[in-house]
N, CA, C and O atoms as a CHARMM CRD file, in Angstrom:
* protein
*
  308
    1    1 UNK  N    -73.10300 227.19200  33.58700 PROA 1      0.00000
    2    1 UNK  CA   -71.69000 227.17200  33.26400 PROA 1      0.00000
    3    1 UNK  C    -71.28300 225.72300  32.98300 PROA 1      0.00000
    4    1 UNK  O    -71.81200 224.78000  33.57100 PROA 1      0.00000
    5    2 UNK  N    -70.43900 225.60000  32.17300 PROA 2      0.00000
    6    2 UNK  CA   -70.36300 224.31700  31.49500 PROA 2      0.00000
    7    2 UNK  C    -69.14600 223.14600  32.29300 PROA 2      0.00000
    8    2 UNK  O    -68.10500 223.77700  32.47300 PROA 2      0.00000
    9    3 UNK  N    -69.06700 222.31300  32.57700 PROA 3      0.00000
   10    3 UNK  CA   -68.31100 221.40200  33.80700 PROA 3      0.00000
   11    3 UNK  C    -67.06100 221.21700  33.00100 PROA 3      0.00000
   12    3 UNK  O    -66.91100 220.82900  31.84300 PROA 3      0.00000
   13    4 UNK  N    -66.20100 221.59400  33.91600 PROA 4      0.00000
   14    4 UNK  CA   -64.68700 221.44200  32.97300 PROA 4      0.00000
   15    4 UNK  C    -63.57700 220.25900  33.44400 PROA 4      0.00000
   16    4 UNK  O    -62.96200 220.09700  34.49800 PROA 4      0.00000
   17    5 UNK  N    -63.59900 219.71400  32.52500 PROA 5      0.00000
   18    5 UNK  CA   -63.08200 218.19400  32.98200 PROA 5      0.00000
   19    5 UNK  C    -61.72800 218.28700  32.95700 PROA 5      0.00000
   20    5 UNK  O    -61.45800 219.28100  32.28200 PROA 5      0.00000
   21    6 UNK  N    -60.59500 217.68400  33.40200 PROA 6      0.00000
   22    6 UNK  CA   -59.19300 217.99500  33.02500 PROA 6      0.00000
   23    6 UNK  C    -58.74800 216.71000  31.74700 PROA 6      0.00000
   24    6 UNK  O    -59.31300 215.61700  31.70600 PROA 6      0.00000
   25    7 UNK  N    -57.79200 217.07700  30.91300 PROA 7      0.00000
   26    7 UNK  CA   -57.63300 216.08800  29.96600 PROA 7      0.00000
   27    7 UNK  C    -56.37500 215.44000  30.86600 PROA 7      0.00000
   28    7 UNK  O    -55.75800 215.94800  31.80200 PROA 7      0.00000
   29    8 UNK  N    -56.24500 214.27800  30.30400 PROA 8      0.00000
   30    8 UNK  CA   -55.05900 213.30500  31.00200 PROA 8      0.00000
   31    8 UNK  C    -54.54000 212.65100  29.42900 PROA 8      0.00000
   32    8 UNK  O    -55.22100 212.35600  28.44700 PROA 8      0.00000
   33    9 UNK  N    -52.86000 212.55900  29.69000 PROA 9      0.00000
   34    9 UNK  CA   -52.33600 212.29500  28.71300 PROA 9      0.00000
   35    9 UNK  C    -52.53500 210.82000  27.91800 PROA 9      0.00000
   36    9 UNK  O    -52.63000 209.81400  28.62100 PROA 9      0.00000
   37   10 UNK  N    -52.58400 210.71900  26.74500 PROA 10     0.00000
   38   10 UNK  CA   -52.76600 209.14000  26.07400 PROA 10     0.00000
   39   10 UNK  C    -52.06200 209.40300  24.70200 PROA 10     0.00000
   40   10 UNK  O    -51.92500 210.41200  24.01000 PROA 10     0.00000
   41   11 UNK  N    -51.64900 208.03000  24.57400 PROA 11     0.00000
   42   11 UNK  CA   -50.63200 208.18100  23.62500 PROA 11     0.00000
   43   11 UNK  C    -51.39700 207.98100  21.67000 PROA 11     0.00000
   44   11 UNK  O    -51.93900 207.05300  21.07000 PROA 11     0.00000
   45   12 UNK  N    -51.07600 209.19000  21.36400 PROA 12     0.00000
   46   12 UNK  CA   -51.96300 210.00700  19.95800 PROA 12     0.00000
   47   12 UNK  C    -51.59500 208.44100  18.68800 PROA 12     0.00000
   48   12 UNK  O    -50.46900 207.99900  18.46200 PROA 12     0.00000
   49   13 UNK  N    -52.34200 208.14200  18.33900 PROA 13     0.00000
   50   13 UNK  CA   -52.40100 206.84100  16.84000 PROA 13     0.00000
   51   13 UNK  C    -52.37800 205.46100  17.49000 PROA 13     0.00000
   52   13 UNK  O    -51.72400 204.48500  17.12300 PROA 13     0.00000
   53   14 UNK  N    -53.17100 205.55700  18.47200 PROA 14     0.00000
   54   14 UNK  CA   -53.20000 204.00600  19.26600 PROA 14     0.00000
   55   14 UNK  C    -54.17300 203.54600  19.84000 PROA 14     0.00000
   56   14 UNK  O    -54.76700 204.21000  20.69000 PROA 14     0.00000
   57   15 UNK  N    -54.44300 202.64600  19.59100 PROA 15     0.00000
   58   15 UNK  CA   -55.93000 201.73800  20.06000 PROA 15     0.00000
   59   15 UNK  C    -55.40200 201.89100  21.72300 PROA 15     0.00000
   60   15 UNK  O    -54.24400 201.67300  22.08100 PROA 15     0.00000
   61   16 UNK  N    -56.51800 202.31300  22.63200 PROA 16     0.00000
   62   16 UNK  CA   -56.79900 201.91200  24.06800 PROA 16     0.00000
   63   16 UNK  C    -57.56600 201.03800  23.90700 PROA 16     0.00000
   64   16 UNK  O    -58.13100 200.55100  22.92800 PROA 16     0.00000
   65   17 UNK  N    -57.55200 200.75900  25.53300 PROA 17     0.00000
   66   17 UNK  CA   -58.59900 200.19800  26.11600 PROA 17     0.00000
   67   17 UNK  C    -58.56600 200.46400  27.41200 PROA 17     0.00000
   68   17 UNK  O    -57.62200 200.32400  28.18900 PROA 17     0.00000
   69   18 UNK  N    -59.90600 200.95300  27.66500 PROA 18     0.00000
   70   18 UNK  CA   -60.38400 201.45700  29.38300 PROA 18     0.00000
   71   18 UNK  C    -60.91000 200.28200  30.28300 PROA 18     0.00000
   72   18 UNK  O    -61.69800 199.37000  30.03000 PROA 18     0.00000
   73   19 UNK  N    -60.14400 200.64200  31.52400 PROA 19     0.00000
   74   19 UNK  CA   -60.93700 199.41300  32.17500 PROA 19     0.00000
   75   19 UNK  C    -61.51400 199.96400  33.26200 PROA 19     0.00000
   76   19 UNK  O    -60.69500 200.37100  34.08600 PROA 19     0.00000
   77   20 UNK  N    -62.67100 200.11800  33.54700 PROA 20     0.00000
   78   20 UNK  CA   -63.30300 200.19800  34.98300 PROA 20     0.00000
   79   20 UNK  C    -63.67700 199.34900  35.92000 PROA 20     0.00000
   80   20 UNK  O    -64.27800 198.43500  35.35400 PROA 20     0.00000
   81   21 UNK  N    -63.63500 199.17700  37.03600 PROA 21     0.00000
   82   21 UNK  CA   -64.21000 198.44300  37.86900 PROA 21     0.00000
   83   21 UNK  C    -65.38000 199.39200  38.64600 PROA 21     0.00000
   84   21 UNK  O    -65.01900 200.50900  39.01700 PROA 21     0.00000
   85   22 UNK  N    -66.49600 199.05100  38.84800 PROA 22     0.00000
   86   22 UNK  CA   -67.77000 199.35600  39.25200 PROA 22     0.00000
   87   22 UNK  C    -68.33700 198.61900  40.19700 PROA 22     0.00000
   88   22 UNK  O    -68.16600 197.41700  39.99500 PROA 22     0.00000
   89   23 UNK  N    -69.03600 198.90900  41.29200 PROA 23     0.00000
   90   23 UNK  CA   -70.27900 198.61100  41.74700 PROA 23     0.00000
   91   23 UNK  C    -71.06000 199.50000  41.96000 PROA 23     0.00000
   92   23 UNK  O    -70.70100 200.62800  42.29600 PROA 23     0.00000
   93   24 UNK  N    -72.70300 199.01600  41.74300 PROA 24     0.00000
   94   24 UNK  CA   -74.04400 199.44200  41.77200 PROA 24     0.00000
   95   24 UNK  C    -75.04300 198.45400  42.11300 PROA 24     0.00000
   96   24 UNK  O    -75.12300 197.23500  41.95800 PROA 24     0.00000
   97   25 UNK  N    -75.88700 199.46800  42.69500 PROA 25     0.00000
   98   25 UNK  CA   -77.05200 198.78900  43.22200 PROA 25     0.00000
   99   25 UNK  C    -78.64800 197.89300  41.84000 PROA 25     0.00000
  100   25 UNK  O    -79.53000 197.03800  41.92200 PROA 25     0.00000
  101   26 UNK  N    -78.12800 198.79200  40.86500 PROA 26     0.00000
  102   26 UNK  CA   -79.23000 198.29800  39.49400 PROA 26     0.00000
  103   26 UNK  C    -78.46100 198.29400  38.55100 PROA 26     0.00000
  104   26 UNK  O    -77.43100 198.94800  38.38800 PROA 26     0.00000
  105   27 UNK  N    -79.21600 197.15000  37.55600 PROA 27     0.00000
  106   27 UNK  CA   -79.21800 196.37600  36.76200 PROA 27     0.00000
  107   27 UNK  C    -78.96200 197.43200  35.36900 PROA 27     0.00000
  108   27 UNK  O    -80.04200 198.00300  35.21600 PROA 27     0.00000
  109   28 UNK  N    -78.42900 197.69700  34.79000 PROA 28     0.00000
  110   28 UNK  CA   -78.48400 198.48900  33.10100 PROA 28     0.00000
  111   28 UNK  C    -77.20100 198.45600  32.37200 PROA 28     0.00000
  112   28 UNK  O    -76.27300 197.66200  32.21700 PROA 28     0.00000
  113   29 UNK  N    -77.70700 200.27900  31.78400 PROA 29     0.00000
  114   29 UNK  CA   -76.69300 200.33900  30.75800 PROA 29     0.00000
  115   29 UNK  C    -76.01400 201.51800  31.44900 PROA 29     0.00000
  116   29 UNK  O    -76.62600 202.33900  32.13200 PROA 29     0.00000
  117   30 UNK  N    -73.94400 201.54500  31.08200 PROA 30     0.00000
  118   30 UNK  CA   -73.52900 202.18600  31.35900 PROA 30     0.00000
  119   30 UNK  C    -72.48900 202.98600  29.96900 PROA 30     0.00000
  120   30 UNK  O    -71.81500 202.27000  29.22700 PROA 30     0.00000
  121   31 UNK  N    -72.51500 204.17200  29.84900 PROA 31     0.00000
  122   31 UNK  CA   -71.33800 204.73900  28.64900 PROA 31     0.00000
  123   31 UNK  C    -70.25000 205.38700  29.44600 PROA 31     0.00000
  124   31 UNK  O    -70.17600 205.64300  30.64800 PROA 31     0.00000
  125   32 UNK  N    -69.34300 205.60100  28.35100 PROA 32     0.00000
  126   32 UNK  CA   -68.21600 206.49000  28.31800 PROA 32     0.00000
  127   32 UNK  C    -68.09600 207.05100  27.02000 PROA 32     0.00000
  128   32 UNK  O    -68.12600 206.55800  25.89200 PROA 32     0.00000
  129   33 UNK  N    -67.92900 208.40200  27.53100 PROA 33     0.00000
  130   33 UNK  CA   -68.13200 209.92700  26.45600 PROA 33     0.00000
  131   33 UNK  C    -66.25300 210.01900  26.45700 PROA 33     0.00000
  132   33 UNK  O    -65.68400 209.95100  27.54700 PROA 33     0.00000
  133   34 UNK  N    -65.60800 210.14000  25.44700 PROA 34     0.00000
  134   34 UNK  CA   -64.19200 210.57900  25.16700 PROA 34     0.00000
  135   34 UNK  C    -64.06700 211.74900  24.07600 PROA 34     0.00000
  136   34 UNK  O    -64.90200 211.88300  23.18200 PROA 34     0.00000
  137   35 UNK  N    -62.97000 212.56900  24.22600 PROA 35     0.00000
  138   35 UNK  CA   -63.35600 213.74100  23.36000 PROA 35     0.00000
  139   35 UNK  C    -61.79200 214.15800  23.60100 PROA 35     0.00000
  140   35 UNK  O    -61.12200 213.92300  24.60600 PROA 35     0.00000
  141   36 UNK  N    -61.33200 214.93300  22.24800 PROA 36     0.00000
  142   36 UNK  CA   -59.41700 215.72800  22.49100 PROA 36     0.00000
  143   36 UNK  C    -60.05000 217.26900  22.79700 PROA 36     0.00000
  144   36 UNK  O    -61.26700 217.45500  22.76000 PROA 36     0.00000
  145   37 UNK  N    -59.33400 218.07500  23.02500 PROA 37     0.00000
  146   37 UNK  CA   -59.47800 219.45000  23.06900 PROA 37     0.00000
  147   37 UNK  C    -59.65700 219.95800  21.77800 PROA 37     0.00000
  148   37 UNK  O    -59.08800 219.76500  20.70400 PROA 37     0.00000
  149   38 UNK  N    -60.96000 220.93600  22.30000 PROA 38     0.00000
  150   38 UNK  CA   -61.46400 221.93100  20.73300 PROA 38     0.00000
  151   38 UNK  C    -62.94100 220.54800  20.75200 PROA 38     0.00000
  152   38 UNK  O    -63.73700 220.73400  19.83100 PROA 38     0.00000
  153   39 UNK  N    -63.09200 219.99900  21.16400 PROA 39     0.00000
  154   39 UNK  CA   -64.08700 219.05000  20.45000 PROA 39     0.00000
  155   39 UNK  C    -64.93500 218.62100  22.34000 PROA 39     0.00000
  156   39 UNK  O    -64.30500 218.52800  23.39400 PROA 39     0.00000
  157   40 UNK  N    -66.11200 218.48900  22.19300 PROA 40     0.00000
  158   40 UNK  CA   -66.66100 217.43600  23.51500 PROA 40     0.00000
  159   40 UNK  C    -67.25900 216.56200  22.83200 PROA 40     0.00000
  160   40 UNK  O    -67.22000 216.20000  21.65600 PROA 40     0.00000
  161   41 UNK  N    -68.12500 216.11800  24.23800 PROA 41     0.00000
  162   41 UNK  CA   -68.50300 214.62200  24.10000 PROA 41     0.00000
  163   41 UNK  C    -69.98500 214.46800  23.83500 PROA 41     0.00000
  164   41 UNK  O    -70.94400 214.73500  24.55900 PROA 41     0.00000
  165   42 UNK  N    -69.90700 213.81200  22.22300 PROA 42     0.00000
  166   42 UNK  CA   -71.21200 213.22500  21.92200 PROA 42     0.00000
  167   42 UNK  C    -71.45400 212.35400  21.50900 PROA 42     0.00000
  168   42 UNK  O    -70.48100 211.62500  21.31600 PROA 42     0.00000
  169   43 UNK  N    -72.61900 211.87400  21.14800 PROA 43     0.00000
  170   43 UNK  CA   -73.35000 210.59100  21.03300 PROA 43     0.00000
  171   43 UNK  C    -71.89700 209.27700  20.35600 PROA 43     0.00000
  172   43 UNK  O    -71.25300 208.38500  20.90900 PROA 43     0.00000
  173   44 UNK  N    -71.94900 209.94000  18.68400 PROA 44     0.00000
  174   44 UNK  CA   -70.85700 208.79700  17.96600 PROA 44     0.00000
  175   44 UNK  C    -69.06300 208.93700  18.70100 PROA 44     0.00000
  176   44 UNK  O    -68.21900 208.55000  17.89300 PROA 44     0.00000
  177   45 UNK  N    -68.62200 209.30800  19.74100 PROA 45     0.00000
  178   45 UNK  CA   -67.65400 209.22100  20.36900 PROA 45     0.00000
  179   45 UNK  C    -67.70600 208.85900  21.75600 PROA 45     0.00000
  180   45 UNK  O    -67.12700 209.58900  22.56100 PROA 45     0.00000
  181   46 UNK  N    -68.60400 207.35400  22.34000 PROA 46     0.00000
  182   46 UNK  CA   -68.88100 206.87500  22.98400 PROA 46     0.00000
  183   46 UNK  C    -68.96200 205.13800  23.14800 PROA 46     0.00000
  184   46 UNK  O    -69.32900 204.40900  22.22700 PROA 46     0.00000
  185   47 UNK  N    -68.74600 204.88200  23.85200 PROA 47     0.00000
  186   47 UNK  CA   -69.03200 203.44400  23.95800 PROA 47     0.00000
  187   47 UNK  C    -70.13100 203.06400  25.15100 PROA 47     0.00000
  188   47 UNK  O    -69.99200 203.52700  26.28300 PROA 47     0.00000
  189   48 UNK  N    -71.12000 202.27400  24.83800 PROA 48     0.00000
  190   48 UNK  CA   -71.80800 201.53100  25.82600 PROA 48     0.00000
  191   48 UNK  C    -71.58000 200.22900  26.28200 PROA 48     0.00000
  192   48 UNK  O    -70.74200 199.56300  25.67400 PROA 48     0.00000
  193   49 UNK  N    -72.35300 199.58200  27.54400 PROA 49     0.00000
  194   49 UNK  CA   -71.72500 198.66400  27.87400 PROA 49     0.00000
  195   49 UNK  C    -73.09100 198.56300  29.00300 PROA 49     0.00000
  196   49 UNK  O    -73.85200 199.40400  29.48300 PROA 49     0.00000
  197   50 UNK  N    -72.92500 196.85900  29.15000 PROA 50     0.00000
  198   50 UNK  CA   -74.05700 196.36800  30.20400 PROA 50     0.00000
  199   50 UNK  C    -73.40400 196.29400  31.49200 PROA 50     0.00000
  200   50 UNK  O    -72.19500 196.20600  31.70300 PROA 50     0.00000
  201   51 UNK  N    -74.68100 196.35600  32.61400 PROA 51     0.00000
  202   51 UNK  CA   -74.03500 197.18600  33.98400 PROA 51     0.00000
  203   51 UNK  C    -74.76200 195.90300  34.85400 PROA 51     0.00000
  204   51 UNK  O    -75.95800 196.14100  35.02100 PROA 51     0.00000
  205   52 UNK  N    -74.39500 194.80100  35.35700 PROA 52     0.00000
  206   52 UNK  CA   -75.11700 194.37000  36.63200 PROA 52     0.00000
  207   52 UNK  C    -75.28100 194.96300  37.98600 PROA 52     0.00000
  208   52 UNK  O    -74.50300 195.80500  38.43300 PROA 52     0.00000
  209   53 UNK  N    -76.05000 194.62000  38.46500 PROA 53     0.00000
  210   53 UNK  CA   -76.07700 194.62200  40.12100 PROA 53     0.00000
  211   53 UNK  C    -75.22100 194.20300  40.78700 PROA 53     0.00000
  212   53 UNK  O    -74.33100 193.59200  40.19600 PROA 53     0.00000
  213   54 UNK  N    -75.12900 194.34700  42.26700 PROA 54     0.00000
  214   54 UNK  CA   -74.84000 193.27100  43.20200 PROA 54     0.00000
  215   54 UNK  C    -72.70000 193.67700  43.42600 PROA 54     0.00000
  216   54 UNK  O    -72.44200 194.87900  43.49900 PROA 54     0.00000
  217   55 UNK  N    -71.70000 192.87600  43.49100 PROA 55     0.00000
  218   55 UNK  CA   -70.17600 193.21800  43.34100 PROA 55     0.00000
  219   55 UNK  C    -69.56800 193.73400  42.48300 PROA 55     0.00000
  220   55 UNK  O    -69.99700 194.07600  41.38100 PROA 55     0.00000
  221   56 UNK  N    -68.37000 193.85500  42.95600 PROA 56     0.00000
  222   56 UNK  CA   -67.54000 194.56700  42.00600 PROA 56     0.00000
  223   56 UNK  C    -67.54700 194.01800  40.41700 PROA 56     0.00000
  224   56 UNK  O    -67.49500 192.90800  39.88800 PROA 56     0.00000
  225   57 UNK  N    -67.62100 195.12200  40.04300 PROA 57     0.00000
  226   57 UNK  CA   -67.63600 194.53700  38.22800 PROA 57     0.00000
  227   57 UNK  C    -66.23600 194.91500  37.30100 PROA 57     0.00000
  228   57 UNK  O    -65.93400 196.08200  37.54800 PROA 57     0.00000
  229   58 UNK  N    -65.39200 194.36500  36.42000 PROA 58     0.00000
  230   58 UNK  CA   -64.77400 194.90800  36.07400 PROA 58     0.00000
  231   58 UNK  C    -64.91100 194.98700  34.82600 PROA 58     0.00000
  232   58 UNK  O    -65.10600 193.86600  34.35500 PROA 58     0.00000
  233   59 UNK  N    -64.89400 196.27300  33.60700 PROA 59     0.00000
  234   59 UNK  CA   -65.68900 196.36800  32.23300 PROA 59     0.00000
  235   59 UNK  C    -64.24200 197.13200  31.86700 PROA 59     0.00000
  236   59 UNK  O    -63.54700 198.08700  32.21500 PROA 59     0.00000
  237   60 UNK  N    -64.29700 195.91600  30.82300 PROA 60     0.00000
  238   60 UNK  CA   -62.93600 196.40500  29.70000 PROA 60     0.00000
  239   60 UNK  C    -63.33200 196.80600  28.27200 PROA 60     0.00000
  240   60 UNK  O    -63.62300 195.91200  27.47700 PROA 60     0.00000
  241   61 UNK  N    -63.37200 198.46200  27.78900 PROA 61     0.00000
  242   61 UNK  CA   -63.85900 198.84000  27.01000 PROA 61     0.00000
  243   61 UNK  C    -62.60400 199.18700  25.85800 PROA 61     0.00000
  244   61 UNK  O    -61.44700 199.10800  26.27100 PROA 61     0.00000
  245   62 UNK  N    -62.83700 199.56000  24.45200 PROA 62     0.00000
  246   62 UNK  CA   -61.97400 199.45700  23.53500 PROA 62     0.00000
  247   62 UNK  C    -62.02300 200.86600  23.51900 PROA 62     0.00000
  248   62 UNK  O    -63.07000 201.34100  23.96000 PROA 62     0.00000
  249   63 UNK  N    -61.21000 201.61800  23.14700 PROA 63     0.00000
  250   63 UNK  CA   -61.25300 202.69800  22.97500 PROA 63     0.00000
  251   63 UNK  C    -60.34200 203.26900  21.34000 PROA 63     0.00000
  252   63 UNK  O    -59.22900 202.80400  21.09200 PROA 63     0.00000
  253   64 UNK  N    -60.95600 204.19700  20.46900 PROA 64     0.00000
  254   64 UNK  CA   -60.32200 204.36800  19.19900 PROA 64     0.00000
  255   64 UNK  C    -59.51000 205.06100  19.36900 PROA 64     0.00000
  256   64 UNK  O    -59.54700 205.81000  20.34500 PROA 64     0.00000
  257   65 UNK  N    -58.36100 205.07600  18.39400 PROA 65     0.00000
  258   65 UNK  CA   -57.18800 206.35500  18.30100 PROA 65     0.00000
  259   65 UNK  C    -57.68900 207.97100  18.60300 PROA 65     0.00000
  260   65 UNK  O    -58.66100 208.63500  18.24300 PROA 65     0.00000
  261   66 UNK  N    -56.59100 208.21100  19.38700 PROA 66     0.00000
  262   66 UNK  CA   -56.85700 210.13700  19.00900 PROA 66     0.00000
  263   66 UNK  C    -55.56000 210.07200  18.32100 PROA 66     0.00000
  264   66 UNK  O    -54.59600 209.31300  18.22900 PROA 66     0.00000
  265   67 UNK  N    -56.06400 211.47700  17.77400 PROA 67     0.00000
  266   67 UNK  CA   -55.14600 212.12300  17.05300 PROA 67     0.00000
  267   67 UNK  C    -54.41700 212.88700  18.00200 PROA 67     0.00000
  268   67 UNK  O    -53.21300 212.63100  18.01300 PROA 67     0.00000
  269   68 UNK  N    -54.84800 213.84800  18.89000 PROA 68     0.00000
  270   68 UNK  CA   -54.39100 214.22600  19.77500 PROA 68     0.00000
  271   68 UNK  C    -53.40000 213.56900  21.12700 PROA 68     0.00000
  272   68 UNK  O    -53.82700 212.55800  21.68600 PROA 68     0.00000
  273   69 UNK  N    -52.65500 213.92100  21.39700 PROA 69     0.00000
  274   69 UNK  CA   -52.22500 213.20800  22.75500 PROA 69     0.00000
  275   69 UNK  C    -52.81700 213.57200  24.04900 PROA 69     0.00000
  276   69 UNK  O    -52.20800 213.48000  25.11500 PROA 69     0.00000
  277   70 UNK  N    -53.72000 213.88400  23.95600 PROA 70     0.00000
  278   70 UNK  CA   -54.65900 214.51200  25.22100 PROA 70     0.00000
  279   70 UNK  C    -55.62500 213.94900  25.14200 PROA 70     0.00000
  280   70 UNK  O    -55.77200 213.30900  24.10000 PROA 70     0.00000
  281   71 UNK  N    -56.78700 213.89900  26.21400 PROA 71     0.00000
  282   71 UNK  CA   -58.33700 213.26200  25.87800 PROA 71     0.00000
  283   71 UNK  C    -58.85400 213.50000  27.35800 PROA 71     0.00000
  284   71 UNK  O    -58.11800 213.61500  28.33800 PROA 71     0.00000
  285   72 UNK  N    -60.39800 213.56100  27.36200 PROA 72     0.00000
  286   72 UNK  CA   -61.04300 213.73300  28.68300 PROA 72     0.00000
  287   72 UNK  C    -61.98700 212.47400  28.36500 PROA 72     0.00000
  288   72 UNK  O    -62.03400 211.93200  27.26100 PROA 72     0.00000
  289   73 UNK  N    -62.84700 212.02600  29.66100 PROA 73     0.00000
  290   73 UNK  CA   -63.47300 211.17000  29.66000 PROA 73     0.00000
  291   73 UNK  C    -64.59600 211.35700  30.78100 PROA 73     0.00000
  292   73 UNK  O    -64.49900 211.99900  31.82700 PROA 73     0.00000
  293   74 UNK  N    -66.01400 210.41700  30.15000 PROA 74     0.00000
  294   74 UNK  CA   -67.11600 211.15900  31.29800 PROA 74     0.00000
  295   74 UNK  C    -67.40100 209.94200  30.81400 PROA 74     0.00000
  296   74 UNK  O    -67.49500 209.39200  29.71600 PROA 74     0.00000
  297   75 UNK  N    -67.56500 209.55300  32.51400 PROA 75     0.00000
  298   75 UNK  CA   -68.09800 207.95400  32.33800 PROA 75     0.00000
  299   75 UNK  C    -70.15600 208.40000  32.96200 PROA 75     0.00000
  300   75 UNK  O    -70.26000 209.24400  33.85300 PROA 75     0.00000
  301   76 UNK  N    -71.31300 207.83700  32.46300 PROA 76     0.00000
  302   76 UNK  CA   -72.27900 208.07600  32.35300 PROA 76     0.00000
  303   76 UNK  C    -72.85900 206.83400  33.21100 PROA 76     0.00000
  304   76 UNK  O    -73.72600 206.15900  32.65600 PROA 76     0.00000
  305   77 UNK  N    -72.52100 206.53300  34.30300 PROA 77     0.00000
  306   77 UNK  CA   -73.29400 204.82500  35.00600 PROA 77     0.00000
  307   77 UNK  C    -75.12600 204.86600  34.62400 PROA 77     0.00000
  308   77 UNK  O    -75.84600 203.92300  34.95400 PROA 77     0.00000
């Protein structure tokens, strides 16, 4: 059965930007999958991003317009 994420509101014809703060124990790569309703999350509607070790990290990612005013998000550490 397929994992059902809730959408949270964002405002539709406008550049975001996501910010996470993280800690982890290893060193890599981390994404975020974004997607509006009627559509999920794949490969070209993603952003990657490098992941250190060790404290808190804080990663400020760009995010493109929706068309929609809705959107879900699956962050991938």
């Amino acid at each position: 059965m397929p994992v059902r994420r809730p959408f949270v509101a964002v405002p539709a014809h406008t550049p975001l930007w996501l910010t996470l703060r993280l800690k982890t124990t290893q060193t890599g790569m981390g994404q975020v999958f974004y997607w509006t309703p009627g559509h999920g999350p794949v490969e070209p509607a993603s952003v990657r991003f490098p992941v250190r070790a060790g404290g808190w990290v804080d990663v400020r990612l760009p995010i493109p317009p929706f068309a929609a005013d809705r959107a879900a998000f699956r962050i991938d550490p």
